[in-house]
C-alpha positions as CSV (number, residue, x, y, z in Angstrom):
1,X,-132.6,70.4,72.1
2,X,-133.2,69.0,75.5
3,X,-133.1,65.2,75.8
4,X,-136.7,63.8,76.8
5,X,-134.8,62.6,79.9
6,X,-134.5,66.0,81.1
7,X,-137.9,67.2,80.2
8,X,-139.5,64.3,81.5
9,X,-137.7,64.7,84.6
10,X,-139.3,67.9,84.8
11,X,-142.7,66.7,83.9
12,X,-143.0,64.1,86.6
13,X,-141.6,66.5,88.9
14,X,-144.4,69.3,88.4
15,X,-147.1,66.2,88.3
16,X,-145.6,65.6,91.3
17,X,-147.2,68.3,93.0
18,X,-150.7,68.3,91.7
19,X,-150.8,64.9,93.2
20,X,-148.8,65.7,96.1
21,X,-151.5,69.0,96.7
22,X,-154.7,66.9,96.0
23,X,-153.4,64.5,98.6
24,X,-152.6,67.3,101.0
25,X,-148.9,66.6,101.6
26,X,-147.9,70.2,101.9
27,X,-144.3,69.1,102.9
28,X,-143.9,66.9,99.8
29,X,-145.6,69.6,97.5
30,X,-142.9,71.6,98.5
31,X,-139.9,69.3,97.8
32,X,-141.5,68.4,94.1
33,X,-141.6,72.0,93.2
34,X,-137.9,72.8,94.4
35,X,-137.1,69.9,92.5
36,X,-139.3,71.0,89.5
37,X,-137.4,74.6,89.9
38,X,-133.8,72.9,89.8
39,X,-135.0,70.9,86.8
40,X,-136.3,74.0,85.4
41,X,-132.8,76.0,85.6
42,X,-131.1,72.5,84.6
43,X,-133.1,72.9,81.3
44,X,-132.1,76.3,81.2
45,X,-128.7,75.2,81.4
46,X,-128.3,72.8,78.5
47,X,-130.6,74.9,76.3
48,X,-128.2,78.1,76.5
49,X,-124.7,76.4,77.3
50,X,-125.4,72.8,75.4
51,X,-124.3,71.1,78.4
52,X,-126.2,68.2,80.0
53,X,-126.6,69.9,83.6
54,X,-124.5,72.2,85.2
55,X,-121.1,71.1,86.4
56,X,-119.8,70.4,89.7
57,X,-121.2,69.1,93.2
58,X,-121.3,72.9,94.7
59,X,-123.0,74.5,91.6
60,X,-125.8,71.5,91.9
61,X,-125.9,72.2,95.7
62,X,-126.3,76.1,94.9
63,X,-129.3,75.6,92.3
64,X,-131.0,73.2,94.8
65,X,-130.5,75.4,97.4
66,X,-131.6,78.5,95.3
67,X,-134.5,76.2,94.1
68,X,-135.6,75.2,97.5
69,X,-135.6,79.0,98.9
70,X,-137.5,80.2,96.5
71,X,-140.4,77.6,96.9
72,X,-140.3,77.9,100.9
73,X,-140.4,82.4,100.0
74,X,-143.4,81.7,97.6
75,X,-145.4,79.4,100.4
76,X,-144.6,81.7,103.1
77,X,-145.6,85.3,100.6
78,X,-148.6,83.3,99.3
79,X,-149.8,82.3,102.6
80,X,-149.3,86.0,104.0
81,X,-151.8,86.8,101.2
82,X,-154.2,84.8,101.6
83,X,-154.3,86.0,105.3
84,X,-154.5,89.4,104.5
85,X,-157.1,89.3,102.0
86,X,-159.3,87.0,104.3
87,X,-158.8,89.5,107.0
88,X,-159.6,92.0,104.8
89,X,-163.0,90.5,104.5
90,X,-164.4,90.9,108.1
């Protein structure tokens, strides 16, 4: 079971966006939800090993990075959509 440390960590970091997104800090929406995506795999980590996070400074460095990548590819696929489908309009 995941500590409420953990979850809540995870919590404040996806509220972190909404607020972030309402106030239309595009930069800081993005750093709350790479840090709600490394919280996410950190969940993942202790609920399938039982381990409190994963160990080490380069495997924490890897999952932010990994985290971070794949919020920055989402923006940039979900922005080419919306383009295309408002292009598609005219």
């Amino acid at each position: 079971m995941a500590r409420p440390s953990e979850t809540g960590q995870f919590v404040v970091c996806a509220a972190g966006v909404s607020i972030a997104l309402a106030l239309r800090a595009r930069l800081a929406a993005y750093f709350w939800a790479a840090m709600a995506a490394f919280s996410a795999s950190e969940l993942c980590v202790h609920a399938f090993y039982g381990i409190r996070a994963a160990q080490g400074a380069p495997t924490h460095f890897a999952v932010m990075s990994a985290a971070m990548l794949s919020v920055m590819l989402g923006s940039a696929l979900s922005a080419r959509a919306t383009t295309d489908v408002s292009l598609s309009r005219h």
